[in-house]
SERO-485052 format. One record per residue (C-alpha): residue in three letters; x, y, z. Coordinates in steps of 0.001 Angstrom, whole numbers, plus 500000, padded with zeros to 6 digits. Layout:
N
ALAXYZ;...
REM end
This chain:
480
UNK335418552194358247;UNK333315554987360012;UNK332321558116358047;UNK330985561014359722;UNK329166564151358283;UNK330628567238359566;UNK327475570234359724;UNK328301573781360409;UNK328556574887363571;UNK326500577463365605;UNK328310578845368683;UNK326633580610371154;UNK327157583747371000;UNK327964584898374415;UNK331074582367373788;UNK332193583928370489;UNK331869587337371880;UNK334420586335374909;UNK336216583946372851;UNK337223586893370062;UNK338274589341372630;UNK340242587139374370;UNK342326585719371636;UNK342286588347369163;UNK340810588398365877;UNK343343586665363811;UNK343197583387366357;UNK339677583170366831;UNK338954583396363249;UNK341369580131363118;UNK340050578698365706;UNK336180579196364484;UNK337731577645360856;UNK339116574601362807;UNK336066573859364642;UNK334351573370361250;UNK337150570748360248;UNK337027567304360711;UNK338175565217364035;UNK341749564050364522;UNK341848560496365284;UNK344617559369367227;UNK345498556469369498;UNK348242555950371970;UNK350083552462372726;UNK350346551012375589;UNK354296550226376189;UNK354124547960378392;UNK352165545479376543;UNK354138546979372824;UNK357275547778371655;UNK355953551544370604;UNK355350551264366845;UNK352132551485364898;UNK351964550402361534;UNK350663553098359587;UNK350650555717361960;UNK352065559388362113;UNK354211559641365302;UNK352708563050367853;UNK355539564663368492;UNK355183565169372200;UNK354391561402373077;UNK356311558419371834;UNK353704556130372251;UNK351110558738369906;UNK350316558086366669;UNK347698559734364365;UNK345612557526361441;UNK344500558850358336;UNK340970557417359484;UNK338595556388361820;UNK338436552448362013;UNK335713550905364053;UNK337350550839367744;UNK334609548799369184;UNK335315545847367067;UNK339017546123367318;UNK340114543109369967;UNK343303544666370413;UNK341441547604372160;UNK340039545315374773;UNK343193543540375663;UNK344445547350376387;UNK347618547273373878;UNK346156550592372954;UNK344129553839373989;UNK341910555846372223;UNK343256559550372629;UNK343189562655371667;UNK346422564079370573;UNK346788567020372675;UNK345767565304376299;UNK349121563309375304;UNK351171566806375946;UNK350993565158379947;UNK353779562660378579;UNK356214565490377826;UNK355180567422380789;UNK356116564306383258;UNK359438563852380926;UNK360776567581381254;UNK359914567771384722;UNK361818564489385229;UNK364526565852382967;UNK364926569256384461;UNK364671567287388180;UNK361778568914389495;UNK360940565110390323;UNK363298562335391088;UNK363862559290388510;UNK363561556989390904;UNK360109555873391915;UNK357142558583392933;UNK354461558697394256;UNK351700560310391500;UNK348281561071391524;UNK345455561437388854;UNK342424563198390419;UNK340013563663388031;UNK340870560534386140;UNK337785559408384000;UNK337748557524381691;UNK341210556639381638;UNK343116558389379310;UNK345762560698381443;UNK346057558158384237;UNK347396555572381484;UNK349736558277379662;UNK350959559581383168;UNK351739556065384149;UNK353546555120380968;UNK355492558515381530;UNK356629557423385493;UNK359611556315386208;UNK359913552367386926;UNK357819551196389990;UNK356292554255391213;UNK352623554055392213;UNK349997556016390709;UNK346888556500392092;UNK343798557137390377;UNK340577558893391130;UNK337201559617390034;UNK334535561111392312;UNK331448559652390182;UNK330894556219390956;UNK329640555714386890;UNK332432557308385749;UNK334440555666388369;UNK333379552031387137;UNK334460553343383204;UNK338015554285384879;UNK338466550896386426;UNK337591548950383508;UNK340003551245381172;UNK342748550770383700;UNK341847547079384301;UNK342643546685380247;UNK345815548923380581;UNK346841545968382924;UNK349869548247385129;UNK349921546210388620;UNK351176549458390168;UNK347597551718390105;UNK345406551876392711;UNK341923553156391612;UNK339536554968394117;UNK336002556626393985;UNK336637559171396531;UNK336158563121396472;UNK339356564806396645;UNK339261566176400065;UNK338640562264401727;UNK342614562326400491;UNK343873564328403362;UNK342663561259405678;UNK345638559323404159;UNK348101561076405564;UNK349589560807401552;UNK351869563044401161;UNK352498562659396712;UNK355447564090394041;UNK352923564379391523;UNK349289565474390871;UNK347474565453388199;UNK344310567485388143;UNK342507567548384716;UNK339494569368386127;UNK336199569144385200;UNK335100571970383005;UNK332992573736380293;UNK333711571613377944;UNK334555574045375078;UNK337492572584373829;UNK335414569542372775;UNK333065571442370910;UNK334127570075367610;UNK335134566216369138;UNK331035566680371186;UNK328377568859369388;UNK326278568152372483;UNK328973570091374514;UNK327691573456372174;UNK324676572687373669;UNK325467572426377460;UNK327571575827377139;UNK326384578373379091;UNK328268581662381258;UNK326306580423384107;UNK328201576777383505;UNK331751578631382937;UNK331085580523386794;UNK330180577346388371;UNK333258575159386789;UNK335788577294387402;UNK335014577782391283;UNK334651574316391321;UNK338143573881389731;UNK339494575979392783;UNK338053573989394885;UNK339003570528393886;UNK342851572005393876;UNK342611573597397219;UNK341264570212398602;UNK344222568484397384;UNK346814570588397985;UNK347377569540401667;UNK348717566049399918;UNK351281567828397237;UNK354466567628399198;UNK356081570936399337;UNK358219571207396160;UNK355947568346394517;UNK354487569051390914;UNK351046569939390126;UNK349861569618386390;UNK346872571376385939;UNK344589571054382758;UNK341162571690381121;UNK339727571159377975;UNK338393574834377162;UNK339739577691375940;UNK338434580700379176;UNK341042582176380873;UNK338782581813384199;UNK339233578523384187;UNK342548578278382588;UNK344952581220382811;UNK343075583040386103;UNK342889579803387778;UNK346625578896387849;UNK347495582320389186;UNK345321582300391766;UNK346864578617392861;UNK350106580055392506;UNK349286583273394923;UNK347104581602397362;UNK348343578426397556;UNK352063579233396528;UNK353567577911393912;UNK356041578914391176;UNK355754578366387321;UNK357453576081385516;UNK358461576200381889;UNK358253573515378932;UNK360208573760375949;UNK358295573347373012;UNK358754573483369600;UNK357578575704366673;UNK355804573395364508;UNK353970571990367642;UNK351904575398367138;UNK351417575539370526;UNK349413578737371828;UNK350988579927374839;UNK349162582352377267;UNK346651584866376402;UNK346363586658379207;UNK349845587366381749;UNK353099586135380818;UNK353178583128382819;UNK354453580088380961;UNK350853577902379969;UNK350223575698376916;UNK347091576341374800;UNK346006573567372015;UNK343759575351369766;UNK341997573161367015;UNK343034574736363889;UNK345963575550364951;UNK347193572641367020;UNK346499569333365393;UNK344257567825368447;UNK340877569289370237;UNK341104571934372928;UNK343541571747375650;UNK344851574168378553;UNK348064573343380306;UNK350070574682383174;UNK352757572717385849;UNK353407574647389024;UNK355732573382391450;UNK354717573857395658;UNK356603576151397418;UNK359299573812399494;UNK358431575879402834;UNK359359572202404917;UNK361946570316405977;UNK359077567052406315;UNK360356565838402846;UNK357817562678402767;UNK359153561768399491;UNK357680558342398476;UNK360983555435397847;UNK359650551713397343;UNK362119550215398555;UNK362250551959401651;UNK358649551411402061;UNK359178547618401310;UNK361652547440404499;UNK358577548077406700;UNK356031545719404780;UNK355527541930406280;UNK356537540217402880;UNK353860537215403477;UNK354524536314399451;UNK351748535388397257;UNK349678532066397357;UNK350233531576394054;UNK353703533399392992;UNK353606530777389855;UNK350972533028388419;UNK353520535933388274;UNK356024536850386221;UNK359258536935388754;UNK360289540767387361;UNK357714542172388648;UNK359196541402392100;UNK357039539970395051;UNK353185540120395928;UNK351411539953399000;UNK347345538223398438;UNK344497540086400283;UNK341468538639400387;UNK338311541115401048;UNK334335539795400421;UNK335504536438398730;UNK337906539154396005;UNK341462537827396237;UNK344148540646395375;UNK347810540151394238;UNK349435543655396013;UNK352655544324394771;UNK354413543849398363;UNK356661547290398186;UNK353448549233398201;UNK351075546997400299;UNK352001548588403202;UNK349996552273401623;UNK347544549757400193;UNK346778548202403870;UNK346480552396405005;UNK344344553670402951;UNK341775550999402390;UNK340767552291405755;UNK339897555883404308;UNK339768555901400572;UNK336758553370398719;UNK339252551425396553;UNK337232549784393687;UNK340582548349392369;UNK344417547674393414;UNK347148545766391855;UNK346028542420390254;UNK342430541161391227;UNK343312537667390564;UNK339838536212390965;UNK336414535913393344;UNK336291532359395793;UNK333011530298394821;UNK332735527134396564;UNK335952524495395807;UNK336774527254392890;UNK338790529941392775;UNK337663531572389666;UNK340158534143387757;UNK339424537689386918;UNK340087539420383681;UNK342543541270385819;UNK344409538665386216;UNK344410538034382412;UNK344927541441381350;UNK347923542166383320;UNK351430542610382433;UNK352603540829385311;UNK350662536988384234;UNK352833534358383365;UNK350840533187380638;UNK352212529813380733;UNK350492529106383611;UNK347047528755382197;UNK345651526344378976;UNK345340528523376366;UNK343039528956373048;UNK343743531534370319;UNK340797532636368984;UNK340166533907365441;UNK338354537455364313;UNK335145536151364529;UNK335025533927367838;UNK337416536670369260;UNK334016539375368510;UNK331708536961370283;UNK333741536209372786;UNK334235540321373782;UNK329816539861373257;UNK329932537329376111;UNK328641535181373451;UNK329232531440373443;UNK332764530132371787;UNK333877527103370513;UNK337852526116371895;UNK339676524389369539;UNK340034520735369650;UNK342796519605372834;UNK342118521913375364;UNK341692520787379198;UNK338849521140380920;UNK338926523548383815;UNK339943527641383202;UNK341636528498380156;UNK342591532091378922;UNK341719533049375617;UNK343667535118373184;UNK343686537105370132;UNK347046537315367786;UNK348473535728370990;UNK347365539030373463;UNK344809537793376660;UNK341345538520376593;UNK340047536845379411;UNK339051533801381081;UNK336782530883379715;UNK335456527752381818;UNK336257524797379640;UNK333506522107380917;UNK333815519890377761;UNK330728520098375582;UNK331222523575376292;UNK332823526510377486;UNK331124529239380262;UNK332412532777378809;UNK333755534474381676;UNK333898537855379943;UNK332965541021382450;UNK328760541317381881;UNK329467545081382257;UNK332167545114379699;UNK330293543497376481;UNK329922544812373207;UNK326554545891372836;UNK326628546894369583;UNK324434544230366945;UNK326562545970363771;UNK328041543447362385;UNK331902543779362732;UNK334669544721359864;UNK337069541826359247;UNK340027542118361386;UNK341727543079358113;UNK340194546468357720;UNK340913547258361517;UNK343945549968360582;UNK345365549830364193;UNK348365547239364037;UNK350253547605367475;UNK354081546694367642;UNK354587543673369759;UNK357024541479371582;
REM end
């Protein structure tokens, strides 16, 4: 179990000056006492490789699949992380699962598939709550400007194994080439940071005024270059994580005057002790540590002015009328709910695209950089066609497909440390996916004397600590 000394804090003092006016004594004296406090740790399931419970946990209230822990276990050593049947999450960044749910409930945007967007998606954590939050078979796509950050997102999203995300490292203005037209965007903009103070000491550090001026023109600007793809009366959900009301509260005005939009309001509830706004009377959701049992988060959804006729509004199935269903090569590798897939193959990189979407796919390859799509099912080498961890990660494998080897605690560690493992005694030669407690890891090479570990270089645990036993790992995922 991880420990963690908690020091006092020192906050700059151009912040606490702002921070006090702005909120009032009474909250900012809460707010300074709940910066002192220790860290919330909370995780959030993934449902589609659960069934939504978590031994031990404490339910969040707005997210079904959010849980707190009475302690921090050591993630990193946790297998269960890696084969993506959880997340690592704050508490309050999970208030995007109610927003999505009352927006669906109050029919702001249809139940039936959409077409959703995650902007500023590193490292993971919204895109994989917004997509558990969709309705069935919409496609989400997910971007990240940074090409580091962009390579974190893919992995994260890669684990979270949903065929039906499309991950691109693109700025948000190289959108309008698409011609995309979405229900839903997400923008959780970059920004000063402050509401991670407590999570981040090093964000105390990077504070400045000079930092708050440039983030929240930046913020703007990211929304502006997007908006030309929200389809008029599509939702925008925009977030921060700090508490300024020039990049929270001021910012979502001026989007709703300038690039017209209305308000729209979430119920919440009292014990949530959710801050609403501090400056106006428009309806916005503050998470104040202290308060709110999470870190810092801002919150506002503003639905487009529906000034057109041009509904574009995304249907799959209408969109799968117009797409050449070619089938997949290997449709045995599939599980047969998840409907049909067309292969691609592009610089020896074989892709299973679900075929209802393939058609967008085939579109905007042409003007987004797509680092991932679908189900990468593996990379040609000579004779071999050699599976990805994509492959074994996703919800869509049919397991039964491939040899398989359960692993225990220990060869399950080395294995994520792209060490060498032993298989046990019976298993074929050729490729062979490897699993903990019966959930996919990845892909060995079974040669005989020996197996190659197939395990993403990029994706080992670096760490030399030497692990807990999986005993002492509190995080005990539900599953089928």
């Amino acid at each position: 179990m991880q420990t963690r000394k908690y020091e006092a804090m020192t906050l700059p003092s151009e912040f606490a000056d702002y921070t006090q006016q702005l909120m009032g004594r009474e909250l900012y004296a809460i707010l300074e006492k709940g910066l002192q406090e220790e860290t919330p740790v909370s995780v959030r399931l993934n449902p589609f490789k659960t069934e939504g419970g978590l031994e031990g946990g404490e339910q969040v209230p707005w997210c079904p699949w959010g849980f707190w822990l009475a302690d921090r276990p050591a993630f990193t050593f946790d297998p269960l992380l890696h084969a993506g049947l959880y997340y690592v999450q704050e508490a309050s960044s999970m208030f995007v699962c109610e927003a999505v749910r009352q927006c669906l409930e109050k029919g702001l945007v249809s139940k039936s598939p959409l077409l959703a967007a995650d902007m500023c998606a590193a490292p993971g954590g919204k895109t994989t709550a917004l997509c558990s939050a969709l309705p069935k078979g919409s496609l989400l796509f997910s971007n990240e400007p940074m090409k580091q950050r962009a390579s974190i997102l893919k992995e994260n999203i890669v684990k979270f194994g949903h065929p039906d995300i499309i991950v691109t490292n693109n700025y948000p203005r190289d959108y309008r080439k698409t011609g995309l037209s979405f229900d839903l965007i997400l923008t959780d903009v970059p920004c000063s940071g402050e509401g991670m103070f407590r999570k981040d000491p090093g964000a105390v550090d990077e504070w400045s005024v000079q930092n708050v001026e440039k983030c929240w023109q930046l913020q703007r600007s990211i929304v502006e270059d997007i908006w030309p793809n929200l389809k008029p009366g599509g939702v925008l959900i925009y977030s921060t994580c700090t508490f300024n009301a020039h990049e929270d509260e001021e910012n979502v005005q001026w989007i709703a005057d300038n690039l017209g939009a209305d308000f729209i309001s979430l119920k919440t509830l009292p014990e949530w002790n959710i801050t609403g706004a501090l400056i106006g009377s428009q309806p916005c959701y503050r998470f104040i540590p202290g308060r709110t049992r999470g870190e810092g988060l801002f919150m506002a959804v503003l639905r487009k002015h529906d000034k057109a006729s041009d509904d574009k509004t995304w249907n799959s199935s209408a969109n799968s009328t117009k797409t050449k269903k070619t089938g997949s090569d290997h449709p045995k590798w599939f599980n047969p709910n998840y409907g049909e897939f067309t292969e691609v193959e592009e610089k020896g990189i074989i892709r299973a695209i679900p075929a209802r979407w393939s058609a967008i796919y085939n579109n905007v390859k042409k003007s987004l950089h797509i680092i991932h799509a679908g189900i990468e099912i593996g990379t040609v080498k000579g004779k071999d066609l050699v599976p990805d961890v994509s492959l074994a990660l996703s919800t869509a494998l049919n397991r039964s497909v491939f040899p398989q080897a359960e692993l225990s605690y220990d060869d399950a560690i080395r294995y994520l440390r792209k060490e060498a493992v032993t298989l046990p005694l019976g298993v074929p030669r050729g490729f062979t996916l490897v699993t903990y407690q019966h959930q996919p890891l990845g892909f060995v090479k079974n040669i005989g004397n020996r197996a190659n570990n197939l395990y993403p270089q990029e994706w080992k645990i670096k760490s030399s600590h030497i692990p807990t036993s999986a005993s002492s790992l509190p995080c005990h995922p539900i599953v089928p």
